[in-house]
N, C-alpha and C positions, 0 to 999 in steps of 0.2 A: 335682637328682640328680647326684652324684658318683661317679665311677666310679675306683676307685682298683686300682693295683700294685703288690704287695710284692715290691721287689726280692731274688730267691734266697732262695723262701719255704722255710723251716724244717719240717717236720713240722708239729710242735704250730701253728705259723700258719696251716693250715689245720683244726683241730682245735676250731671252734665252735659251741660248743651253742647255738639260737637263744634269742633274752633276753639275748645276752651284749654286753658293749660292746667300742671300742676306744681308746685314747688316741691322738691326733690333735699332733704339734706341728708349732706354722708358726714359719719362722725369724723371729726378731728379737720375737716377741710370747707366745710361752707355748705350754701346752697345755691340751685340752678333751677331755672322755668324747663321745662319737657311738659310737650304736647300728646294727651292721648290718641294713641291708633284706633288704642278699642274702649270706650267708655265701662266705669265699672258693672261688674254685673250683681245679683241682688245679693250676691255674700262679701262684696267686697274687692274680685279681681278683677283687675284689668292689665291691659298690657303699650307698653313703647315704643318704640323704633328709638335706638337711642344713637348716634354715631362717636365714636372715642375723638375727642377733641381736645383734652386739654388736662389739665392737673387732676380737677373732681371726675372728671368721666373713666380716665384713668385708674383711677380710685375705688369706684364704681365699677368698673369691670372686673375688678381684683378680689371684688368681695364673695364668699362665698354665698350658696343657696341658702336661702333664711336668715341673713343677716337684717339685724331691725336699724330699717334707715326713715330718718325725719320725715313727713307728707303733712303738705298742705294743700288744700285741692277743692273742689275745682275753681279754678281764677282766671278773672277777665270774663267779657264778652265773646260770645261766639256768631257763629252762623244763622241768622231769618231763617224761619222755617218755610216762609213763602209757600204757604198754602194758599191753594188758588191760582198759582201762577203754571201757566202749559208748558213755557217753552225756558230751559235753564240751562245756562252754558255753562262751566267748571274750566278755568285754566290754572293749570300750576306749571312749575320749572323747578325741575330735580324735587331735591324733599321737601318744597313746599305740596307737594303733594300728600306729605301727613297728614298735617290740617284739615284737609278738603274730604280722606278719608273716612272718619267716620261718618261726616254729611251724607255723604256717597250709601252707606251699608242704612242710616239710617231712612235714606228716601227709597232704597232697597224695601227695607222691611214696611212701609208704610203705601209705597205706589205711588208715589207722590214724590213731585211735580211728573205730568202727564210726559212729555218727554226731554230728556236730560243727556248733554252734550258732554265728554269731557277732553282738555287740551292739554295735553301733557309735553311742551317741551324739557328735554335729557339730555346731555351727554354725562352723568355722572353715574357711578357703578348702581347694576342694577340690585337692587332688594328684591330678595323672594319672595316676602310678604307683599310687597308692594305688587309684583310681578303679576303673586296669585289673587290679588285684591281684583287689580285691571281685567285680570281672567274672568273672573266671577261677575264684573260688573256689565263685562259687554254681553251678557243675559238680558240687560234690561236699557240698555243708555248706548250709544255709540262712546266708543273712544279712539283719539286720532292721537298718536303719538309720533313725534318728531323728536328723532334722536339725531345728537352731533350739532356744529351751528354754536352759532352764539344766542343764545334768548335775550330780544331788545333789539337785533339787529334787521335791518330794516327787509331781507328775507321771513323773520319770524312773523313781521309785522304785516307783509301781504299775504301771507297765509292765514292770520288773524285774522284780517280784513275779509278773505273768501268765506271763512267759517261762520263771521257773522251774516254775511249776505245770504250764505244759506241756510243756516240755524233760525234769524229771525228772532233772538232771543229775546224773552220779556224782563231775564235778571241776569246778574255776571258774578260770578264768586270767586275772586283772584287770589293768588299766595304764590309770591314771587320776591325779588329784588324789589325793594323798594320803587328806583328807577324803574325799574320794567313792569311793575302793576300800576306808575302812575302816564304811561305809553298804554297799556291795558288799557286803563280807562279812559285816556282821548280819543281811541281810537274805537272804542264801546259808543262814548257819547256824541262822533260824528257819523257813528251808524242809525242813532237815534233811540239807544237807551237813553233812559230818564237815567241822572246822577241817582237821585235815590235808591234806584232798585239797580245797583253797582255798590259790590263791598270789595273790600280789601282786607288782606291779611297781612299786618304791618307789623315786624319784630322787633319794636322800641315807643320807648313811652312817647306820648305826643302833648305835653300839657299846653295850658290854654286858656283865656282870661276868660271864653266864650260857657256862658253856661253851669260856672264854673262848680255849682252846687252839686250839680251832676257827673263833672267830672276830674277825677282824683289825680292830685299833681302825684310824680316819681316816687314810689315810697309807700305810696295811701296801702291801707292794708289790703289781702290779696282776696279778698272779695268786691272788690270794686269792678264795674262792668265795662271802664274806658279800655277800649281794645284787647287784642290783638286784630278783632274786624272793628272794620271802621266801615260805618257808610261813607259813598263816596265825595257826598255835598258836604255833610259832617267833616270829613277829613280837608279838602278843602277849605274850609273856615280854621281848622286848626292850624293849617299849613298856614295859612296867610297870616294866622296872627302871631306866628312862629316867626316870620319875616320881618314882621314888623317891630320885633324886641331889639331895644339900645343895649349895645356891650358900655361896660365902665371899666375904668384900668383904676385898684385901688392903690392909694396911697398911707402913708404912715409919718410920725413923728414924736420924741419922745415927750413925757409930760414932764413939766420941769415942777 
């Protein structure tokens, strides 16, 4: 758990819709997307879940308290606030459950959506934070947690299947394996959600010839709002026109 300060935060640096990320750089080694747990609050802090993965996290862990590290923040698209809507299911698998956490604390503080499901398949170690998030939420929401198992496996999926039958949900907010949020959503939209009120939380850019004004190829600076949620009809359309791109094998030759 990281607990970070934006030094003489800006307006808009506190202006985060939950789902949304941040860019992270540490001197001498680059920069990385991290998603907040806890959006900032009006001085500036917020806080992580960060897990040690690789060269910069590494690096990142090594550093002392108060070290001044790069922020760019907040980026991408997040979560509908779906006001209005009664009935909201919530599935995650392992720490796609970050993501969905802040939604979670923010329809806390607000009472909103009238009643709120959430699906936590796990077999990966548990977080405290997380632990004591789930504690704190089942005050206001059910939560059903399935640990062990494969998520995607056709067990996860009849139990999926039960929860919609009972839940009846009017929206679905998923953060998973790509694979298994788009299993999520077939199996949301032959319960009889609408694609539209179905998001996804998808961890790689999706460019797209569709719309294109609106949305920003790999690269575009990090205020741009194309994902990390995607509605699920939107997604869709990007998928398929993802499909339908020609590979070319380039060639060469010298000029004489």
């Amino acid at each position: 758990m990281f607990e970070f300060s934006i030094e003489n935060p800006l307006k808009w640096d506190l202006e985060v819709i939950p789902g949304q990320y941040f860019m992270l750089g540490v001197p001498g080694i680059g920069e990385a997307p991290f998603t907040y747990l806890e959006p900032p609050d009006s001085l500036g802090g917020f806080r992580a879940l960060i897990r040690r993965r690789g060269l910069l996290t590494s690096t990142l862990f090594a550093q002392s308290p108060g070290t001044l590290l790069a922020y760019r923040g907040p980026c991408g698209g997040g979560w509908p606030l779906l006001f209005g809507q009664h009935r909201v299911l919530l599935i995650a698998a392992d720490h796609g459950l970050i993501p969905l956490a802040p939604f979670m604390d923010e329809a806390q503080h607000y009472r909103l959506p009238r009643s709120l499901s959430l699906l936590h398949f796990t077999d990966a170690p548990r977080s405290r934070a997380l632990e004591a998030a789930k504690h704190r939420w089942r005050a206001f929401s059910e939560v059903f947690e399935v640990p062990g198992g494969k998520r995607g496996d056709g067990d996860s999926l009849l139990l999926l299947d039960r929860i919609l039958e009972r839940a009846r949900p009017q929206a679905v907010l998923c953060c998973a394996s790509e694979v298994f949020t788009r299993r999520i959503a077939e199996s949301c939209l032959a319960k009889g959600v609408r694609p539209e009120m179905i998001w996804l939380h998808v961890e790689r850019a999706i460019p797209s010839p569709v719309h294109s004004d609106e949305i920003p190829y790999p690269g575009a600076d990090c205020s741009c709002r194309n994902g990390p949620v995607h509605r699920y009809d939107r997604y869709r359309l990007y998928t398929q026109a993802e499909a339908q791109l020609t590979l070319v094998r380039p060639g060469w030759r010298e000029e004489t």
